[in-house]
N, C-alpha and C positions, 0 to 999 in steps of 0.2 A: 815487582815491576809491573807497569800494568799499559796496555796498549791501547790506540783509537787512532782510526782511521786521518792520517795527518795530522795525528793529536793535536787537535786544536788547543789556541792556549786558552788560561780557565775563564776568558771573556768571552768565549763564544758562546755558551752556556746564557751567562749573563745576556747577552745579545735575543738568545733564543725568548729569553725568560718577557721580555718588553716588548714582543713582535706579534702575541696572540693573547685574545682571551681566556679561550681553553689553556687549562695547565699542562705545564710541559714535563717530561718523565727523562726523565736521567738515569739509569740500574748499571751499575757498576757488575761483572759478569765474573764467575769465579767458574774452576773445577772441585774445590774443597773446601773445606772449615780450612781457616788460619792462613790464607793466602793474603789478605790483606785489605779485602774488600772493603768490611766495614770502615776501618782505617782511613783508606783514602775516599771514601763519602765522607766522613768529617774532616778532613783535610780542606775538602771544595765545601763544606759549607762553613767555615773560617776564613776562606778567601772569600768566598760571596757575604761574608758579614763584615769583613773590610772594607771592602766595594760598598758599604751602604745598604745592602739588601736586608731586610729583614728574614733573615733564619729562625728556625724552632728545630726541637729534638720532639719528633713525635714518638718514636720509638728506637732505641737501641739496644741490640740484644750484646753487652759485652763478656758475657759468657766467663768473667771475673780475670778477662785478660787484661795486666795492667798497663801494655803498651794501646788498648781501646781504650781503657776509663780514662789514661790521663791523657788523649786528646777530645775527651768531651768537652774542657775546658772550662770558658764562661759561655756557652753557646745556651740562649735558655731551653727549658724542657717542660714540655706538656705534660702535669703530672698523669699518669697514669691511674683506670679505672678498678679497681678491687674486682673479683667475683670470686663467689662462693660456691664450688661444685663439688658435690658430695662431701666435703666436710674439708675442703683443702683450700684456700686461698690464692687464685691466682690473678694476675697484672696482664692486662690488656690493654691496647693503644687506647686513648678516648678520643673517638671521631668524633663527636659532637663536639666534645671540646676545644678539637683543633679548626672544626669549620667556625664557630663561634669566634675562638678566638683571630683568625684568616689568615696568616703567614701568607710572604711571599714566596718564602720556599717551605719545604720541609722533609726532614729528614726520616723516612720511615727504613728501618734493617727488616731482612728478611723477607722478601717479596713471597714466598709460599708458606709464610705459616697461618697453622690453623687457628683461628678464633676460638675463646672457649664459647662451649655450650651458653645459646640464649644472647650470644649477642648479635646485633644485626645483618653482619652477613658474614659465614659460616669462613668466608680467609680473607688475608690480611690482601691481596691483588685486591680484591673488591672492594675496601675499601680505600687506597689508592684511587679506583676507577670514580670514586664519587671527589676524592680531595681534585681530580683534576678536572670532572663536571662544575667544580667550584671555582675553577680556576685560581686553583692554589699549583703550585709546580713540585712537583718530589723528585728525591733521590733516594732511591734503591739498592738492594744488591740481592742477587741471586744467584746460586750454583746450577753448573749447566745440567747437572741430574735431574733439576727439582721440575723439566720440561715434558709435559706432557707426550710428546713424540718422540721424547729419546728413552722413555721409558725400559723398552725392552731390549736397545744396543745398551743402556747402562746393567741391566740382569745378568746378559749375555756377557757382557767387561769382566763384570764383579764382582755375580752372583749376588747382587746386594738387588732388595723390592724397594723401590723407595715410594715411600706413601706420600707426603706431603708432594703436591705435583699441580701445575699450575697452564690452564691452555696456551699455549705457543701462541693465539693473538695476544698474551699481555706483551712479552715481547715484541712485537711488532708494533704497541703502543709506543715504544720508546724513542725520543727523539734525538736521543744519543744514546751510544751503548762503549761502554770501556771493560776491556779484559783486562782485570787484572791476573797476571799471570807468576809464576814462581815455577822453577824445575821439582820433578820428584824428591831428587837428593836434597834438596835446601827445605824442602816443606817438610821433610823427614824429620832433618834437625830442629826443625821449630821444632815440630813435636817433640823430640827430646829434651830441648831445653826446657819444656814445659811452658812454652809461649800459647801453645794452642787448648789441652785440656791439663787438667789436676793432676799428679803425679801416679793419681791410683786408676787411672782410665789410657796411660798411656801405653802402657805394654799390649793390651786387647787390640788397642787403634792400629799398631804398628802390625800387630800376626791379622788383622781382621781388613779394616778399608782402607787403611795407610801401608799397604802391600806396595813394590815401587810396581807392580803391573799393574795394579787396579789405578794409582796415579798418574803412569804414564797413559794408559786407555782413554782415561777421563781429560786429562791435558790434549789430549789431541781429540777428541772428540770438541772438548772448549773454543780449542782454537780453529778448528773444522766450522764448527758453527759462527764463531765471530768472522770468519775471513769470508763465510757465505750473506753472510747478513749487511756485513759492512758495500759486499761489490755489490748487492741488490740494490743499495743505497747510493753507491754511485751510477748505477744504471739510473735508477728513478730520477737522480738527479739530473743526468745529462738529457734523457729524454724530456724532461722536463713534467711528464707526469708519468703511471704507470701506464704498463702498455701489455695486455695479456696477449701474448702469441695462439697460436691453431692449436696450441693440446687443449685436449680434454680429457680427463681422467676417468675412471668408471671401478669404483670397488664394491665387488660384487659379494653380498650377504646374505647368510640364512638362517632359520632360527637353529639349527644344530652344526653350529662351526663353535670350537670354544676356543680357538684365538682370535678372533672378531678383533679384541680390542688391538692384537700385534699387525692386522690387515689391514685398520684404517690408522696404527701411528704409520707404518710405510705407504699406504695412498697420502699422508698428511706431508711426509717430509718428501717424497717425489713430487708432488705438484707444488712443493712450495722451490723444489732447486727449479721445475721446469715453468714456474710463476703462471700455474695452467689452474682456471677452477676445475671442482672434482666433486662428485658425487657416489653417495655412501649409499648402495641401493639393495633395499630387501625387496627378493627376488620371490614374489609369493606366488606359487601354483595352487591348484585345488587340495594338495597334499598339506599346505601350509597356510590355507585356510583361516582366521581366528576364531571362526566357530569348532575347528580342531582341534586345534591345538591348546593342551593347559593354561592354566593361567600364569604359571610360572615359567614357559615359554613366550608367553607375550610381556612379562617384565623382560625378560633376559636380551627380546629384542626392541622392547622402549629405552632400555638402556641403551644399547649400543647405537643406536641413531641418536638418541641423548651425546652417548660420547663424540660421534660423528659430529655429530654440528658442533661440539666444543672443540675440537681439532679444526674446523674451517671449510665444512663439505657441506654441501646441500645433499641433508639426507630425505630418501625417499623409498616409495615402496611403489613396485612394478608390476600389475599382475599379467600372468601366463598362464597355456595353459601345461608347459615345458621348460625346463627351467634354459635352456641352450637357445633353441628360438626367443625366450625373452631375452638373456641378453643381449641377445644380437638383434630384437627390435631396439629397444632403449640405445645401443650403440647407434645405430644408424638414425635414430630421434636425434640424437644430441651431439652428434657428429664428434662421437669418444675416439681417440689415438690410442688409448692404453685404457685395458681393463685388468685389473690385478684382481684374484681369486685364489684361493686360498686351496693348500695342498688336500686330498684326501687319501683314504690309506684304504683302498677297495680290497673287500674279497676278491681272491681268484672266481669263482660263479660269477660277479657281477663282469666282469671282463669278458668270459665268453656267453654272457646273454644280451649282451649290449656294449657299444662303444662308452669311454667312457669320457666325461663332460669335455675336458681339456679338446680329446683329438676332435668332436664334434664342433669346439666350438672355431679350434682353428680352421674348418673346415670350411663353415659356414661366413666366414666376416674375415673378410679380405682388408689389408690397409691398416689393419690393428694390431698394436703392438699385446699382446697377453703374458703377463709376468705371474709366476706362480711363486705361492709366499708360503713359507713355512709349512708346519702340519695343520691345514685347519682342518 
């Protein structure tokens, strides 16, 4: 079963598709393997090949389920590029081929998978992003795990790392977004029935991510996220364009925090419920220096403003000569509501020889909200 906002019917799409140069993004939105995603993208690119539109299969992963293969149908298919890495064979979209050959739509599965090695760009979003520079229009689908900022509430859910992970602007690229949705109990029994993997992978899937807790965490985290994205979309709509209200965000970084990356996915998904821009800001004193510090501290922190700006933050670097009085200059620069900084776990000695950052900085910056995040 899968849902959208007034579910529009499957000509609005169509409508979408004749209104802009730029290509237009369709991602069909899951919690799990075998919910039906793929499924109902080939469903709407059989209706839009009815309609007259020219469709292609640029990629689909059917994963040898035979209710996906037999609705590929007669839809045609971009064959697929070879590559040889390390002595194994494997199948990749061919971009070139499908810009060459120009669909009006096209169907690509899998919005975060990896590229192999040596091809142009390292995932499958990226190239998306050039099919709709080209203005070609696609349909996707994605699982709500595979989101950069939900990263660490899906660890937390399920104990599960999920590597494949994609920044939360490609969703935002989309110009429609459809849940498809299914209960625990029913996704269970697909699996049983052997709808979703091979007979000899199912019993692992059921004790392991097919748990009904880890499915229900993930279904309401799915539905959590579409119910926020779709009212964003009606706000945008009725204001008629977007409209950033008075927050301003301010997540505060250094080079020895080691959940950096769990501080800016929660600076990413609060500024994105409170539609506030947010800034990702290495707080550098004389102590933190780059003539200081290793050089393996200066990767660890070109990474995470790397990841910063991939999450949607204007990352930056502050100098002080106190790490408390800067933030609370940069606060009061940039007229921040909310600074979010990350837990520490002080010696007792550091308590009675000094306040420690937290009570200082409520101290000092009035009007600011200070949210403190995990163990960093």
């Amino acid at each position: 079963m899968s849902t959208e906002s007034a579910r529009p019917n499957p000509e609005h799409f169509l409508a979408l598709i004749r209104q802009h140069e730029r290509g237009r993004l369709k991602v069909y939105l899951g919690f799990a393997a075998g919910v039906g995603k793929t499924y109902e993208m080939l469903q709407e690119g059989h209706r839009l090949k009815r309609q007259g539109v020219d469709v292609v299969i640029g990629v689909v992963e059917t994963h040898g389920r035979s209710e996906t293969i037999a609705q590929l149908g007669e839809l045609e298919q971009v064959p697929q590029r070879r590559v040889e890495y390390r002595g194994v064979t494997l199948q990749e979209m061919d971009l070139d081929a499908i810009l060459a050959r120009h669909p009006t739509v096209i169907l690509v599965d899998e919005l975060a998978h990896t590229n192999a090695p040596g091809s142009r760009n390292a995932k499958r979003y990226q190239d998306v992003e050039e099919l709709l520079r080209a203005g070609i229009h696609v349909l996707s689908t994605l699982n709500i795990q595979h989101l950069e900022s939900a990263y660490d509430l899906v660890e937390r859910a399920t104990g599960v790392k999920v590597k494949e992970r994609i920044p939360d602007y490609v969703l935002g690229l989309a110009d429609q977004i459809v849940n498809v949705d299914l209960s625990a109990e029913d996704l269970r029994e697909r699996l049983l029935a052997g709808h979703i993997y091979p007979q000899e992978r199912i019993e692992r899937a059921l004790d392991h991510f097919f748990t009904p807790d880890n499915l229900t965490r993930l279904r309401e985290l799915a539905l959590g996220e579409i119910a926020h994205l779709l009212d964003r979309r009606r706000r945008e709509k009725t204001d008629g364009e977007k409209q950033q209200g008075a927050d301003r965000i301010m997540v505060c970084l250094s080079s020895r925090s080691p959940a950096a990356a769990a501080l800016l996915r929660k600076g990413a998904r609060l500024a994105d419920r409170l539609n506030a821009p947010w800034y990702a800001v290495y707080i550098q004193t004389p102590r933190e220096n780059m003539e200081r510090v290793d050089a393996a501290t200066q990767r660890d922190v070109a990474n995470t403003l790397a990841l910063a700006q991939q999450l949607g933050a204007v990352p930056m670097t502050f100098k002080g000569d106190d790490v408390v009085s800067t933030i609370s200059a940069f606060a009061k620069e940039y007229a921040v509501t909310h600074i979010l900084i990350g837990r520490t776990r002080q010696p007792w000695y550091r308590r009675w020889l000094g306040q420690p950052v937290l009570d200082r900085l409520i101290e000092q910056i009035d009007n600011v909200d200070v949210l403190v995040v995990g163990n960093a």
